[in-house]
C-alpha positions in Angstrom: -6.1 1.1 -21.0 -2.3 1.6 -21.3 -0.4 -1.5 -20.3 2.8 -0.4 -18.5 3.9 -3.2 -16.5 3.7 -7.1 -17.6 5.2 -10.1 -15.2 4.6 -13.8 -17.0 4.9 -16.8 -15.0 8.5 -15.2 -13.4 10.4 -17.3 -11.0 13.5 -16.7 -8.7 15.7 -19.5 -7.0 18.2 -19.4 -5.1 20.0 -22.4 -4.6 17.0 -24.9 -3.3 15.1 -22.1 -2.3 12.3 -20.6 -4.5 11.2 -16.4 -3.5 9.5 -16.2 -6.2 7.1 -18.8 -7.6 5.4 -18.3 -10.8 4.2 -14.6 -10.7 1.9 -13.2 -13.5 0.5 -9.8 -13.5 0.2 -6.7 -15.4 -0.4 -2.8 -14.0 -2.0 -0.3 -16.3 -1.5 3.2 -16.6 -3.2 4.9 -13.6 -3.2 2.2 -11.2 -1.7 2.2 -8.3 -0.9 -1.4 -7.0 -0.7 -2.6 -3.5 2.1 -5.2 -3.4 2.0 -7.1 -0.1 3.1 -9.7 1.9 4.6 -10.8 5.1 8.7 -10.8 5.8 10.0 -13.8 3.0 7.2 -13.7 0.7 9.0 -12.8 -1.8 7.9 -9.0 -2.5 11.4 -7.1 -2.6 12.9 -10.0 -5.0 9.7 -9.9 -7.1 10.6 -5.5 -7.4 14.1 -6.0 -7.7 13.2 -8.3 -11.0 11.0 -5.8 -12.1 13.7 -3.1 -11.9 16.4 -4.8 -13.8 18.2 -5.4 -10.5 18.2 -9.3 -10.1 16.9 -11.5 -13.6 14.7 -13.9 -13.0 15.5 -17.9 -13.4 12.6 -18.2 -15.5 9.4 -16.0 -17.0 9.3 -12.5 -18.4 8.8 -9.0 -17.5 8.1 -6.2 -20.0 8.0 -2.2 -18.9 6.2 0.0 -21.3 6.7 -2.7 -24.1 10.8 -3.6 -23.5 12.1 -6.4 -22.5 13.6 -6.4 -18.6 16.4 -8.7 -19.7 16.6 -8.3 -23.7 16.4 -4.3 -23.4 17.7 -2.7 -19.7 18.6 0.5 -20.9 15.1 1.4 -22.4 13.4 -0.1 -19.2 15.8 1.7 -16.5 15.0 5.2 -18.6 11.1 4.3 -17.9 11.3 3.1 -14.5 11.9 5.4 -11.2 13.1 2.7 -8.0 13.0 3.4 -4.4 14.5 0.0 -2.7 14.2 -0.7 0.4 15.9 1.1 2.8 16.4 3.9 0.5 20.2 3.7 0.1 22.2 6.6 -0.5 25.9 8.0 -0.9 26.1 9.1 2.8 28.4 12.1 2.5 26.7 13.4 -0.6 24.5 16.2 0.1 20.8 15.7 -1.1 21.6 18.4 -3.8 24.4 16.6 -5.0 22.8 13.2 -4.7 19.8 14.7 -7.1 22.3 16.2 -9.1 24.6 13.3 -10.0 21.1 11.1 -10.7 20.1 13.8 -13.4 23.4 13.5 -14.9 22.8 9.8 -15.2 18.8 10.4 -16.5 20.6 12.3 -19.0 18.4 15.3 -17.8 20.1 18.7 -19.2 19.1 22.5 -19.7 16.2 24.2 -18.4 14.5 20.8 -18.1 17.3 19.3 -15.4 16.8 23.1 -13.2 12.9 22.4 -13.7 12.7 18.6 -12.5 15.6 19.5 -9.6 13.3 22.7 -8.5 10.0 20.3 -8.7 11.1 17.3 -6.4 12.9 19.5 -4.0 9.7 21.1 -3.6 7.6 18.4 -3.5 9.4 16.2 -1.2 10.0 19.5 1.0 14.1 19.1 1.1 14.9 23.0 1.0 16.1 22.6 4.6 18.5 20.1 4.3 19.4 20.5 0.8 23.3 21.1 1.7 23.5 18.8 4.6 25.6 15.2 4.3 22.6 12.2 3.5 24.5 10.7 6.2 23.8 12.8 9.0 19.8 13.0 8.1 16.7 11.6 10.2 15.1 8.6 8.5 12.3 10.3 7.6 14.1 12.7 5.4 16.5 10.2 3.8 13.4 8.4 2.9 12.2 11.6 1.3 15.8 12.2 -0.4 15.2 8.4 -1.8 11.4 9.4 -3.2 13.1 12.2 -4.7 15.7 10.6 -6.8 12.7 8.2 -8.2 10.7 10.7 -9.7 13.3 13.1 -10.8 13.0 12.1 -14.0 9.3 11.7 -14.2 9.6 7.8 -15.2 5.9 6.4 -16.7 6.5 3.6 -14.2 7.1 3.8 -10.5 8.4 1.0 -8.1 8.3 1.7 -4.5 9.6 -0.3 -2.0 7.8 1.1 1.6 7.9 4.6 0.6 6.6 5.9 3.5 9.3 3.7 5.9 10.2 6.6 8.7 8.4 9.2 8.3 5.5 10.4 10.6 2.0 10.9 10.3 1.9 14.7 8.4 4.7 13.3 6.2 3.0 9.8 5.4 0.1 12.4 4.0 2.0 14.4 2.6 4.0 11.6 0.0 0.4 9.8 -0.2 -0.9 12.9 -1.4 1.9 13.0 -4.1 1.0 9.7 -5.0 -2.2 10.4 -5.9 -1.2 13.2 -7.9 1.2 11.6 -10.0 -0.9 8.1 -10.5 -3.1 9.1 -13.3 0.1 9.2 -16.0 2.0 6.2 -14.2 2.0 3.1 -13.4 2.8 2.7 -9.3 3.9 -0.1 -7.9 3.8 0.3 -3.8 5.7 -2.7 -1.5 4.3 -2.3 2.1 3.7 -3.7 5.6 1.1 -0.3 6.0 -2.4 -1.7 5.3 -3.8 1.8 5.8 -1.3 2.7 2.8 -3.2 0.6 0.6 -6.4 1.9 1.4 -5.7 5.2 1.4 -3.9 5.7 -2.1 -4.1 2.1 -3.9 -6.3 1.2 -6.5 -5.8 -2.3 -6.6 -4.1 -4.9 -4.1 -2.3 -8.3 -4.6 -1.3 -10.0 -1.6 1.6 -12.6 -1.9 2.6 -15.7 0.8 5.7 -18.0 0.5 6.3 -16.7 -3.6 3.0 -17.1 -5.1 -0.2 -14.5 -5.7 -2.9 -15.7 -3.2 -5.2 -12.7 -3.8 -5.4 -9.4 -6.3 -8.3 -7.4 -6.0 -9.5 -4.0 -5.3 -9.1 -3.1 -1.4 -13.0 -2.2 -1.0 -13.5 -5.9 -2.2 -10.4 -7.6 -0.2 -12.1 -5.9 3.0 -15.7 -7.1 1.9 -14.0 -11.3 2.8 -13.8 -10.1 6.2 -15.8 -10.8 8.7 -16.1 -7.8 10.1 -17.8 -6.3 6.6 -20.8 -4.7 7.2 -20.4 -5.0 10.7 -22.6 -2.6 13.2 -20.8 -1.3 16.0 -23.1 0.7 18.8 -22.7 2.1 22.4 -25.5 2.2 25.1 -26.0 2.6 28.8 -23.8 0.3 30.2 -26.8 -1.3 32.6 -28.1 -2.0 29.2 -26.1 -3.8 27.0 -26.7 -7.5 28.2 -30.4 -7.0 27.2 -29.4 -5.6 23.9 -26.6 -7.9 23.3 -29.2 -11.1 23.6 -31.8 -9.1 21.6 -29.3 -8.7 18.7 -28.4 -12.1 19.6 -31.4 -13.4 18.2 -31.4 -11.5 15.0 -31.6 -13.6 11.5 -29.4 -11.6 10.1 -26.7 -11.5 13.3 -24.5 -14.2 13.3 -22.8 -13.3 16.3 -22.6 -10.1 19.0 -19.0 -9.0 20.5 -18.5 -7.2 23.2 -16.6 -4.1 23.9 -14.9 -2.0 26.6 -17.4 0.1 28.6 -16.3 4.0 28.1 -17.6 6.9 30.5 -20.6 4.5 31.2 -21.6 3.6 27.8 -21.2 -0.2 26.7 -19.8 -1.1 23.2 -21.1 -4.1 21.0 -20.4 -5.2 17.7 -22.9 -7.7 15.6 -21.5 -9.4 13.1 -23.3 -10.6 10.5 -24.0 -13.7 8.4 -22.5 -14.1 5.3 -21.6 -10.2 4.8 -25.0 -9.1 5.0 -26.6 -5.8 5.5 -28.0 -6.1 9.3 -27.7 -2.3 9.9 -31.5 -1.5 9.6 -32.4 -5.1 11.5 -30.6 -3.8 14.6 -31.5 -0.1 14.7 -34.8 -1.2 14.4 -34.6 -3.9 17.1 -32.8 -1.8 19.9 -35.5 0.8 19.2 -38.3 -2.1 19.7 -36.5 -2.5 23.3 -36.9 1.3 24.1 -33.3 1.6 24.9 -31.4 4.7 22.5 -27.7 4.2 20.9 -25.7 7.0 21.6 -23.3 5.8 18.6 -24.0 3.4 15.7 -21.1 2.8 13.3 -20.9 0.0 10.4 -17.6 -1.2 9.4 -16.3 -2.1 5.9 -14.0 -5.0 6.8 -10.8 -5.2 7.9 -7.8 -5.4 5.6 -5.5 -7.1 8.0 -7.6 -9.9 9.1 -7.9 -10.6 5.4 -4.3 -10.4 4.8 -3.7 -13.1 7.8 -6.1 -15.6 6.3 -4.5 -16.0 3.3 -0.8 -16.0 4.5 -1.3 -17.7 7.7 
């Protein structure tokens, strides 16, 4: 594969106080990479490094091949940015805003109208084109900040909660976009949105006070939880001590939860041993009992109970 993005060993102090604590990584072209981490771990000084933005006090970072600190210009024309809290000129227009950024991306001609027309579209700004940034919902100055990122089509994208303000259609919308774009770039998403990672990231790295404590593939971050391969089921509620102790008593169970009783069917959840497959085990036990499940789920794991054991 296509190595876009390489961090070595990078480090950032300030003063006494260390964000960023030996990071290495790299992100190949068509990965999308889940970059997470609670408030302070050091996630936004780790993208700003990445970006040119701060340098680090120590280590390297390379962007398609060029030096972060040794070679900016080359870097900056390869990287698209959206930092947090999307900043903008507040009384420039979104048009304007777009337009002044192709200007610097050195975007001219035909190409400049094409890449202006494509973003506007994509990030659906027709509306408020001519309208001050300043006077915008969140949700669309978000979008106006996604925009100026890709005008330019950069191989490597850094993201910085992209999807910050917006609502649920819109969330789908620029997740959708994601996807799209992520098989020529390299995508690098910062975000508190769990669901975000599993719905467009590839790959996840989970960071706590400045150093990598996880990076994995979500499917297999969600396999460490305890919940993995957990069977959910509602019966009658008059019968759901008897199947809770029959589960109970299962091999493979190594514990049974209950749940909240909904239009007189009773909710429990067996959780198995080790990760292990129980789903057959307890159909075939609650059928031995003569009682039927009106709903029998199994559950993959739980990305945020994951994400607090390894940065709690």
């Amino acid at each position: 594969m296509d190595r876009l993005l390489q961090l070595d060993d990078v480090t950032k102090r300030f003063g006494p106080v260390t964000a960023v604590d030996g990071i290495s990584f790299a992100v190949e072209r068509g990965e999308v990479l889940g970059f997470l981490g609670p408030n302070g771990a050091g996630k936004t000084t780790t993208m700003r490094i990445v970006t040119g933005y701060l340098p680090a006090s120590s280590g390297s970072v390379t962007v398609c091949g060029f030096d972060v600190l040794r070679q900016p210009i080359e870097v900056k024309r390869r990287v698209g940015y959206l930092p947090e809290g999307a900043p903008a000129y507040g009384d420039m227009s979104p048009a304007g805003l777009l337009g002044f950024v192709a200007d610097l991306r050195g975007l001219k001609g035909p190409e400049r109208k094409r890449r202006l027309e494509k973003v506007v579209e994509q990030l659906q700004l027709e509306a408020v084109l001519q309208r001050p940034i300043e006077t915008l919902s969140k949700g669309f100055k978000r979008r106006v900040g996604l925009a100026q990122a890709i005008l330019a089509d950069p191989e490597v994208l850094i993201l910085d909660e992209p999807t910050d303000g917006l609502d649920p259609n819109q969330k789908h919308e620029v997740r959708q976009l994601l996807d799209e774009m992520a098989g020529e770039k390299a995508i690098v998403i910062s975000t508190h949105i769990l669901e975000e990672v599993e719905a467009v990231c590839s790959r996840a790295i989970i960071v706590s006070q400045g150093r990598i404590v996880a990076d994995d593939e979500p499917a297999a971050l969600m396999a460490r939880s305890r919940y993995h391969n957990a069977v959910e089921l509602r019966v009658e509620q008059g019968k759901a001590e008897t199947v809770g102790a029959c589960l109970a008593r299962l091999p493979g169970v190594a514990s049974v939860e209950p749940g909240d009783a909904v239009n007189g069917q009773a909710a429990l959840r067996a959780l198995p041993r080790e990760g292990g497959d129980i789903l057959a085990e307890v159909r075939d036990a609650v059928a031995r009992e003569g009682i039927q499940i009106s709903e029998l789920n199994v559950e993959r794991g739980r990305l945020d109970e994951v994400f607090r054991q390894l940065t709690t």
